[in-house]
N, C-alpha and C positions, 0 to 999 in steps of 0.2 A: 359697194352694197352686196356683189356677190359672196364677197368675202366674210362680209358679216353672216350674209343668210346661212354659207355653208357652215359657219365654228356654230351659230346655235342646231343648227342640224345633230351637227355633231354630238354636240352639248346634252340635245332631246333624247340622242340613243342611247349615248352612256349614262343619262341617269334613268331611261327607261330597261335599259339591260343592266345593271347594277341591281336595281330595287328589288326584286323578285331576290335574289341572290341573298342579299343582304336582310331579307325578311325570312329568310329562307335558313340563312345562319342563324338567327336570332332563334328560330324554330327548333334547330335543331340543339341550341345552347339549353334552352328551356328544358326537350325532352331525356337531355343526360341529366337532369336535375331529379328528373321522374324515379323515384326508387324502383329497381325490380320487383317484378312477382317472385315468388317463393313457391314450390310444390316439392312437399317433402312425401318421400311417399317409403310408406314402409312395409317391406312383407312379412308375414308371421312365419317363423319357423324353420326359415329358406335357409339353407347349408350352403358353406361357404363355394362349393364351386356348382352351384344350381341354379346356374345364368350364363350367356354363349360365351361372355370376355373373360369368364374366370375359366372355362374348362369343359363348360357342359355339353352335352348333347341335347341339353333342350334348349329349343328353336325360342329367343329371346331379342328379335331383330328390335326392337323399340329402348330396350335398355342397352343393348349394344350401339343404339345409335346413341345414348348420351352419352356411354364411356368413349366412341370415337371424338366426340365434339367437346368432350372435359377429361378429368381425370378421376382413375380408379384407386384407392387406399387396398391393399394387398396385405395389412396389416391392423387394421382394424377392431378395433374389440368393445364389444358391450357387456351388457350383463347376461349370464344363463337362462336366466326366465321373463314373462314375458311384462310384468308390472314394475317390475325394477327396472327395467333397462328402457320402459315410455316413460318413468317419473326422472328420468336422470337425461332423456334425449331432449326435454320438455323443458327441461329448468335449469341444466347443466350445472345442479347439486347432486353431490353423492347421495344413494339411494338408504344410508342411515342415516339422513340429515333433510331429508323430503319426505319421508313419513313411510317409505315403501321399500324396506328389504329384503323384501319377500311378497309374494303373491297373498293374500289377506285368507285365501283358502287352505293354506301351508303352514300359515301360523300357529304355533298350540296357544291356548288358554292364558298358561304362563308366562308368554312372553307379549301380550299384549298388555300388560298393566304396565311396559312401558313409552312413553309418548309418543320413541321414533320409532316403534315396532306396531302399526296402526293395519298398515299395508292399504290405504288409502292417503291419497296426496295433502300433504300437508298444506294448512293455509299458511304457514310460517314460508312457504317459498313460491315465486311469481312463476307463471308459465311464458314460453316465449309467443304465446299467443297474448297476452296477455298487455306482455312488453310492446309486443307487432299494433296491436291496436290502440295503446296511447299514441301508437304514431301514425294514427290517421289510415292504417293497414284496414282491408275487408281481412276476415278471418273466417275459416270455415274449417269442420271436419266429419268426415263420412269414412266410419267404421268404427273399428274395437275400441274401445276408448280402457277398460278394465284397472280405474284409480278411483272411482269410488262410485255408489249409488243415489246416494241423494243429493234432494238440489242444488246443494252448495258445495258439490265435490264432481255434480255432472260437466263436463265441458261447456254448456254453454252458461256456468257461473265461474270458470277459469279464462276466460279472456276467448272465447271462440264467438262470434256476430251467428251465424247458423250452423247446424250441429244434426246431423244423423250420427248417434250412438248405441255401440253395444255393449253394457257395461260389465256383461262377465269374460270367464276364462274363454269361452267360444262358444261357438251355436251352431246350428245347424247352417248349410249353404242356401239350403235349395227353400228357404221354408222358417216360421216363425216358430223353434221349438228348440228347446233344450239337448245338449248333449254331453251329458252325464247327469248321471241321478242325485248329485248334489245340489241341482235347480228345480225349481218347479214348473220355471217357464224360461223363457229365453227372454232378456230384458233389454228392449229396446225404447231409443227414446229420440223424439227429435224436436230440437230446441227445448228441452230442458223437460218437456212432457212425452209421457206413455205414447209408446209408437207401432201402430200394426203396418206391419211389411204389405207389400204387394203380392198380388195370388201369384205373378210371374216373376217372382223376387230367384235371380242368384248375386251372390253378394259381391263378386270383382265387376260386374256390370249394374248393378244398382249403386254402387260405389261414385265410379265415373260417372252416372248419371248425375245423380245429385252434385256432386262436383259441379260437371257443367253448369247443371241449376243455376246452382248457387251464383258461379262467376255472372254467368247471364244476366244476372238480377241485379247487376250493377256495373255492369256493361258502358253504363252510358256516363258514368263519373269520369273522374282520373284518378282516383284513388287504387295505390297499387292492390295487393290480394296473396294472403297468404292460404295456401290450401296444402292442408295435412288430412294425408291418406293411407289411413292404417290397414292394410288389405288384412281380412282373414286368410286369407290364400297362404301360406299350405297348412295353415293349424288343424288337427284331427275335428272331425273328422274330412278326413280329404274327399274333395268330390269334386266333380268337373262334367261339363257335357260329353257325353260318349264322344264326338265328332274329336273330340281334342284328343279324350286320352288314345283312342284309335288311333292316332299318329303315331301313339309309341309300340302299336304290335308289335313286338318281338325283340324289341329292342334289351330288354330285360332277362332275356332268355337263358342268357349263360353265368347268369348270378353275380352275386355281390363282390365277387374274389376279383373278377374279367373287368367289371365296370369302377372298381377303386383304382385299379391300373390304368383302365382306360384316361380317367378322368387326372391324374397324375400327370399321366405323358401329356394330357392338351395343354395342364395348367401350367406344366416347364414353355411346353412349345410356345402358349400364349405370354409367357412373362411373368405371369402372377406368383409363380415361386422359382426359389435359385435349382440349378440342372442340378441331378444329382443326390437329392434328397432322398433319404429314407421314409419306409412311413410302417409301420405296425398294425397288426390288427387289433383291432380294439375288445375287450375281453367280452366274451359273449357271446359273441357275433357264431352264427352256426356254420357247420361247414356244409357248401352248400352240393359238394357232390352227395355226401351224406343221405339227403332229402330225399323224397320219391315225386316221382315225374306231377302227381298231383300238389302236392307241398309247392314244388317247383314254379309249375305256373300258374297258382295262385299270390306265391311271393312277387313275381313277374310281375302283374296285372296291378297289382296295388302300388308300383312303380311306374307303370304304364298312366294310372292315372293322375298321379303327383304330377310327372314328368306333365300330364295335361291339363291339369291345374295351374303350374306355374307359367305355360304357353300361353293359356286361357287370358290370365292375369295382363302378361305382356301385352296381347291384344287392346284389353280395356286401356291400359298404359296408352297407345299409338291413339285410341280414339281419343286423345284428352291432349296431347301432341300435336292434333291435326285439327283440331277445336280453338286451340290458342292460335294456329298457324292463319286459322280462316279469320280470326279477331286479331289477327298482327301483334299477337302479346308474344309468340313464342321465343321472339327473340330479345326480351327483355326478363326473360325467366327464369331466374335461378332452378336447375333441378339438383333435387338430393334423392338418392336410392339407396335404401339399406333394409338390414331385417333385425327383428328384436334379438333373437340370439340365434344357437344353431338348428340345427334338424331336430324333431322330435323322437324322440328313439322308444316311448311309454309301448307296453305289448299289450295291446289290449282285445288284438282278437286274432286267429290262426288258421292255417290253411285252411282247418276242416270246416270252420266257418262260425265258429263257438267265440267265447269272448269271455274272463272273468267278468262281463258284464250281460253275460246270455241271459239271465232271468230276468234283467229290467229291461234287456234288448225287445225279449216278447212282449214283454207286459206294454212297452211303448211302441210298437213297432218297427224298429232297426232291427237288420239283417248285414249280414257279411258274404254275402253270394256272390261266385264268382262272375253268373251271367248279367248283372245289375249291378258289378262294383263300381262306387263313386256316383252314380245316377240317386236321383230323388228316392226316398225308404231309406238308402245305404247308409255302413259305419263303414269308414275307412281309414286306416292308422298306417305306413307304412313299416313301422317298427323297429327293432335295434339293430340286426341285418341291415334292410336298407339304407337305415340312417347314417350308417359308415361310408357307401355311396355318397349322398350328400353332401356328408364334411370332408369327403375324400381332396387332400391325403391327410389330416390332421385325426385326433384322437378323440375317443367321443362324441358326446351331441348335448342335446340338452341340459339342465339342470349343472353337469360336469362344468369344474372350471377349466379342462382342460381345452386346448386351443377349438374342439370340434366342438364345443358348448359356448366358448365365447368369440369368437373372428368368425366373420361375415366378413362380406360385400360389401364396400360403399362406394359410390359411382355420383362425380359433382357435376356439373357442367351447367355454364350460363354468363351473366354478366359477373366478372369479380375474377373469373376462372378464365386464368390467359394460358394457364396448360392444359395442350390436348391432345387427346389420345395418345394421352403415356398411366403407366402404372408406376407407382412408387410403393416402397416398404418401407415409410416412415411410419411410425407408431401414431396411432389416434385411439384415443377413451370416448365413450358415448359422450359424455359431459363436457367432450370438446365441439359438439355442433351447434347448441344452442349459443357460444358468444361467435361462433367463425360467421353462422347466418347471420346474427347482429350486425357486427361485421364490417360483412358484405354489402349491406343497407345499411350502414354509417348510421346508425343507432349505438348509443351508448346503455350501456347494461345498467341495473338500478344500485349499484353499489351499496347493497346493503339496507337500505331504506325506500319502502316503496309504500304512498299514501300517507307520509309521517311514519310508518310502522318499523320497526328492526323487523328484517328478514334473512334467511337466511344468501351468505355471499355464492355469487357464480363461484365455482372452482374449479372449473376445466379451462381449456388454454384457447385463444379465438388465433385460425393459426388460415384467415383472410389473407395472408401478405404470403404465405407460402404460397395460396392458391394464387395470387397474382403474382408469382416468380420471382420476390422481392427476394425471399427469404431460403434459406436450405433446410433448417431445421424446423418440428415442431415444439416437440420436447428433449431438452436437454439430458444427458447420458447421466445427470445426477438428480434427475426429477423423480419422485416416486409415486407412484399411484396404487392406492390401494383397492380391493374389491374383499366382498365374502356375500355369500347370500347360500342360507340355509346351513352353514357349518362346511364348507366347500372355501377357499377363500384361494386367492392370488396377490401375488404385486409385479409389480411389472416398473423397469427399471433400466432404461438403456435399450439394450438389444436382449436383455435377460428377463427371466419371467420365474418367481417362486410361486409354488405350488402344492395345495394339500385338498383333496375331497375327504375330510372324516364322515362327513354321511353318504356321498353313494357310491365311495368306493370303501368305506372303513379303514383308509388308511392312517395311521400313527405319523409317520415320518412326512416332511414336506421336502422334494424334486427341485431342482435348481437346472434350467434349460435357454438356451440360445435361440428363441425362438425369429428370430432373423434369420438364421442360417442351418436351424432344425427345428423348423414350425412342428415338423410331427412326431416332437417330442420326443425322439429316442431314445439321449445320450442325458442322462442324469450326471450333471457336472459338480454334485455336491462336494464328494472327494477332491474332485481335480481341484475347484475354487471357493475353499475353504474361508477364507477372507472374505470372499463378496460374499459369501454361503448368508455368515454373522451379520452384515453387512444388512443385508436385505431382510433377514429375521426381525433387527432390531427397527429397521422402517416400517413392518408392517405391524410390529406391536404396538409402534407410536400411530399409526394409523388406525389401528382398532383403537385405539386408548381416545383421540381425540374426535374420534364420529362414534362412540358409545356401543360398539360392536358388542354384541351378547352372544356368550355362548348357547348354543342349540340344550335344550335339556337331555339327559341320560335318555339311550333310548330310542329317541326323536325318528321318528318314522316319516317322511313326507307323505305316503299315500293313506299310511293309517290316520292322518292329519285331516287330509281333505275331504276324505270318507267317513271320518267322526261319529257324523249323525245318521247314518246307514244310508239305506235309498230314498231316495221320496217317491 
């Protein structure tokens, strides 16, 4: 008998120590089943080394924790401006074939009577919000949205569940008003209707708020969550709380020549480019011993508070990090970091404090004073000077197709993402993120038919299986990818990269460069590789020919464009 009583003794423990375990596996089979959350978060304007893991001097501890914990692209490239390069991160169609090749305030007259020249988003192509919420995704997005104004172009009729939106080229930080004289008002909107800000409204922490909101408000499902966050940060005009830019006293001090070197030598030491690189100055750029002591630290100061602008931003980042951390989402969270294109380099106002926009600066009340730069009233642009900074070491900034107008930053890390804390300098196109996050969430893309509807097909590469180590490659050395936007155009092709700006540099002849192993574009290889020269020419004419690329008209001004209709 004793014998018996002991084996059920026995028998009692192990199926009482077992069960737990076993409910416990069952638990944990269920929550790998769970799709990740998604936070793609995007900056405006941010230059390619204007964050700590690229090179920067500005204090970016929250993004540098996802490039330790995922992997950083060192290579990367999107579009020049800022509606092209969201209609192509959104939909992963080329931006002649999503309705948006340009900014719709850039457009002339004659180039709109045709269907893909709109510069609002086409309904011919599905957003990856869109896609996220047939599959049962919450959706949200809080910021710039800048692809169309009305209802059926606002994001919350393209697939976003709640929706804080800005739908123009930018606005003011601190405050619900226009900036520049081609608006009458600063147009904001949330879920789909007219939206008044808050009296203590700045926009990188109204951002994260609402974010939170939002998550909050469905907290208690299991439904995953995708949130897209288009920060204004650093789109002119730059602004930020004194407390931030103050961190950068002095740091700017010995000019733009001191800080493109500086920012050079971190970005060898940190990895993100090969040792030894050359880099150029980029035409324009002042020289800055030149300048007088006043010039001098007013160029400073307007650096000082990018520099704490982009601090500022990171901040709100960590609050949104530490938000998920306390809901246990954070480690089920896909993160993506990037910026629509490069630095803004537009000149729009000068030490002495004047502006080509001084008459409407009074008439509205914007100022460029050095005692109040970036604080509430202020206009702040940091300009072509500093914009070299920025993209330092590459060429350019904005608008340019050249590497300092298109390569950014992109920083992944999360569930999908088994490498970490490494950089690579495999090549990625904007149009490759919307099918990689797909992807990642084992979702299938709509192959061309969505609703019963022909739409147009994804055409970037979902390159999920590099991010999980599978793979070495994304694009193969005979893939071709074209770009143009505004008569500026590129292809990109291997490790090489063809290149012409007809409009904002007037040049005739198209550049043939190695941009793997001379991002800063130095060595024009057209002579030496004659062969791939033709090679590449004849890609990119088949690639205008088959996404309907229009020549710019004689002429074609981009600022005289946008200013058309004078001030309002």
């Amino acid at each position: 008998m004793r014998l018996k009583q002991l084996l059920c003794i026995i028998l009692l423990y192990l199926l009482n120590s077992t069960t737990p375990s076993s409910i416990l596996a069952q638990q944990n089979f269920d929550n790998s089943l769970k799709r990740p959350n998604i936070v793609l978060i995007l900056a405006d304007d941010l230059g390619y080394t204007d964050i700590s893991p690229f090179g920067s001097e500005i204090n970016t501890p929250n993004i540098a924790r996802l490039a330790q914990e995922g992997i950083s692209f060192t290579n990367y490239h999107t579009a020049g401006s800022c509606a092209p390069a969201r209609a192509m991160l959104l939909t992963g169609v080329d931006s002649h074939r999503n309705g948006v090749p340009n900014i719709p305030e850039a457009l002339p007259a004659e180039m709109t009577v045709y269907e893909n020249y709109q510069g609002v988003l086409s309904h011919n192509v599905v957003t990856l919000a869109s896609m996220l919420q047939a599959s049962d995704y919450h959706t949200y997005v809080t910021g710039k949205w800048h692809l169309g104004h009305t209802p059926d172009l606002l994001p919350s009729a393209r697939g976003f569940d709640r929706t804080i939106a800005m739908a123009d080229t930018g606005a003011d930080n601190w405050e619900q008003r226009a900036y520049l004289p081609i608006y009458d008002q600063a147009n904001w909107y949330a879920d789909g209707a007219p939206h008044n800000l808050p009296d203590d409204f700045y926009s990188s922490e109204y951002f994260i708020d609402k974010t939170i909101e939002f998550i909050a408000s469905n907290e208690g499902d299991d439904n995953p969550f995708f949130a897209y966050i288009p920060f204004q940060a650093v789109h002119m005009p730059v602004q930020a709380p004194r407390e931030y830019s103050d961190r950068y006293t002095g740091v700017y001090d010995q000019g733009w020549t001191v800080m493109r070197e500086q920012r050079r030598v971190a970005a060898i030491e940190a990895g993100v480019i090969p040792p030894g690189i050359d880099m150029q100055v980029t035409p324009g750029t002042l020289n800055w011993d030149s300048l007088t002591d006043e010039q001098k630290r007013h160029h400073a100061r307007r650096m000082e508070v990018y520099a704490g602008m982009v601090d500022n931003m990171d901040m709100h980042i960590g609050r949104l990090l530490s938000y998920l951390e306390s809901i246990e989402e954070y480690d089920n969270t896909i993160f993506i970091f990037t910026s629509d294109n490069g630095a803004e380099g537009s000149n729009l106002i000068n030490p002495e404090g004047g502006s080509i926009l001084a008459e409407w600066f009074n008439r509205v009340g914007y100022n460029a004073d050095y005692n109040t730069l970036g604080e509430r009233g202020s206009f702040n642009a940091i300009g072509p000077s500093n914009a070299t900074i920025a993209a330092s070491p590459l060429t350019y900034y904005k608008f340019h197709a050249n590497e300092g107008g298109l390569r950014v930053p992109l920083v992944m890390s999360g569930p999908g993402v088994e490498r970490a804390n490494e950089f690579t300098d495999e090549f990625v196109f904007v149009t490759d993120l919307a099918p990689t996050i797909l992807g990642l969430v084992d979702i299938e893309d709509h192959g061309g038919t969505w609703n019963q509807n022909d739409v147009e097909q994804i055409v970037g590469s979902d390159f999920s299986s590099f991010l999980a180590g599978n793979s070495e490659q994304i694009h193969s050395a005979d893939d071709p990818i074209g770009y143009e936007l505004g008569g500026n155009s590129a292809l990109f092709k291997g490790d090489y990269k063809l290149v012409i700006n007809k409009i904002s540099q007037n040049e005739t002849d198209w550049h043939l460069f190695d941009i793997k192993n001379d991002p800063g574009e130095t060595k024009d290889l057209v002579e030496e590789r004659p062969e791939l020269f033709s090679e590449m020419i004849a890609d990119y004419e088949a690639y205008a020919d088959e996404n309907n690329v229009r020549d710019m008209p004689e002429n074609y001004s981009r600022i005289r464009t946008i200013f058309r209709d004078g001030f309002n």
